[in-house]
C-alpha positions in Angstrom: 73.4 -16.2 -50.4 74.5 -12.4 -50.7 78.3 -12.3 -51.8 80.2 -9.1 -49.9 79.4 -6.7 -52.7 75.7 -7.1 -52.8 76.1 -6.9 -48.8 78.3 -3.8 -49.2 75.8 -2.1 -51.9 72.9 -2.7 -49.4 74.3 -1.9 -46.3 75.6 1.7 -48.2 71.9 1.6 -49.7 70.2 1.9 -46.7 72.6 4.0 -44.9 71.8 6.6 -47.7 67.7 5.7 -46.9 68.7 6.0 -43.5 70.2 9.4 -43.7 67.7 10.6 -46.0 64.9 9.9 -43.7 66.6 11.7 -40.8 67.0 14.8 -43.2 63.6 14.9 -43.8 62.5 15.1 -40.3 65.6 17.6 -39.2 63.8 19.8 -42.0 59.8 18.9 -40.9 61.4 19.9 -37.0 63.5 23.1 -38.1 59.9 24.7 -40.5 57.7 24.0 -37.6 59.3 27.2 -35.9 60.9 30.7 -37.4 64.4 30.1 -36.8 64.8 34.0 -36.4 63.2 37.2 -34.9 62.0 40.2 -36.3 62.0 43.8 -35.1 60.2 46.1 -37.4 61.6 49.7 -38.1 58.1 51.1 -38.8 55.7 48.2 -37.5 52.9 50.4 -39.0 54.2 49.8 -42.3 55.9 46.6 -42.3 52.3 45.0 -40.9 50.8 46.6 -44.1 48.6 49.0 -41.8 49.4 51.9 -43.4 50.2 52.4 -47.0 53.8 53.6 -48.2 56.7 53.5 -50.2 57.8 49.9 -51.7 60.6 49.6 -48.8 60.9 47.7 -45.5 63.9 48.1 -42.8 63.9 45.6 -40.0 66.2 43.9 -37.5 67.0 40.4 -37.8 69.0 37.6 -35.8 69.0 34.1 -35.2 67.0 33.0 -32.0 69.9 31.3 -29.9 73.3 31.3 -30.3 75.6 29.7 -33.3 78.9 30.7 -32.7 81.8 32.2 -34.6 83.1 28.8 -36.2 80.4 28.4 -38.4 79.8 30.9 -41.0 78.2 28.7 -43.5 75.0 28.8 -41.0 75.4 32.1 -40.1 75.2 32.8 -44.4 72.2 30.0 -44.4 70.5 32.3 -41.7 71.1 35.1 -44.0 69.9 34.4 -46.6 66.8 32.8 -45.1 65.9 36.7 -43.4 66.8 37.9 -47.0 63.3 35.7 -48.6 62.0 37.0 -45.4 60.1 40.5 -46.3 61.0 40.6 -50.1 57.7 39.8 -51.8 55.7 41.2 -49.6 57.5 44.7 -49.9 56.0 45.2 -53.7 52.8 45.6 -52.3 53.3 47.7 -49.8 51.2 50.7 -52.0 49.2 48.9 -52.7 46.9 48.2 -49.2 43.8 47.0 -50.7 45.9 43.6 -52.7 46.7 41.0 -50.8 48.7 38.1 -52.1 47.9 35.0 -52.5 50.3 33.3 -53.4 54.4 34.2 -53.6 57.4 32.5 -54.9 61.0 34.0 -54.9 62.5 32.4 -58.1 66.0 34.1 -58.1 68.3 36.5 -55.9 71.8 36.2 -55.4 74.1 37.2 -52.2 77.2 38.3 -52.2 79.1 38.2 -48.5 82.3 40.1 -48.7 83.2 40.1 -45.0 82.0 37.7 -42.3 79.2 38.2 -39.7 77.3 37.0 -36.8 73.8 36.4 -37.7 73.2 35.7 -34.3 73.7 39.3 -33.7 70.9 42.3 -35.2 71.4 43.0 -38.4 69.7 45.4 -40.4 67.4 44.4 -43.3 66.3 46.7 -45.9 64.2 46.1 -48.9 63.1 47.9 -51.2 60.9 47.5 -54.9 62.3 50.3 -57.7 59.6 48.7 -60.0 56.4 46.3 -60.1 54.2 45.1 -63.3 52.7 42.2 -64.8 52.9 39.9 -62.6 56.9 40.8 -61.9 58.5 42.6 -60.0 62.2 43.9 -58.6 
């Protein structure tokens, strides 16, 4: 027989299974389609057709509408467009490499007004230096 904290501790353990199910398959739903779209500047360069400088400009919102009372999503949506073109603007002299595999492992963001992500925003990108195996 279960006294009422052993019932209390399960019930609360598999809420917390519950939820963390249900996150899982919000986030398998949400990556199975780009949250965003994408208007290149110069789609010439931005498709990696053309060679050119280390620096991408595109427009950027948030497919649907989010609304102005929630700017922690509109900074989530941010920041997602912000991973969006960054690696792949290193190699943009670089026609002949292709990469195989990318990884942003640090960039910080600073928002010092708000915004509607839901609205275009400008992107741009660009790489000042590249080399072994690194690049900025």
């Amino acid at each position: 027989m279960r006294t009422g904290c052993s019932i209390r501790l399960h019930t609360k353990l598999c809420l917390h299974s519950a939820l963390n199910v249900a996150k899982q398959g919000l986030n398998k739903l949400l990556a199975t389609e780009v949250p965003i779209e994408v208007k290149p500047v110069s789609p010439a360069q931005f498709y990696r057709h053309v060679s050119g400088e280390p620096r991408r400009l595109f427009w950027a919102r948030a497919r649907g509408h989010i609304g102005e009372g929630n700017m922690k999503l509109h900074c989530c949506v941010a920041a997602y467009v912000s991973d969006f073109a960054l690696l792949g603007t290193v190699l943009l002299p670089y026609p002949k490499y292709k990469a195989r595999f990318t990884a942003s492992l640090d960039h910080a963001m600073w928002f010092h007004s708000t915004f509607r992500s839901d609205e275009w925003m400008l992107y741009e990108c660009d790489s000042p230096w590249a080399g072994q195996s690194l690049l900025l």
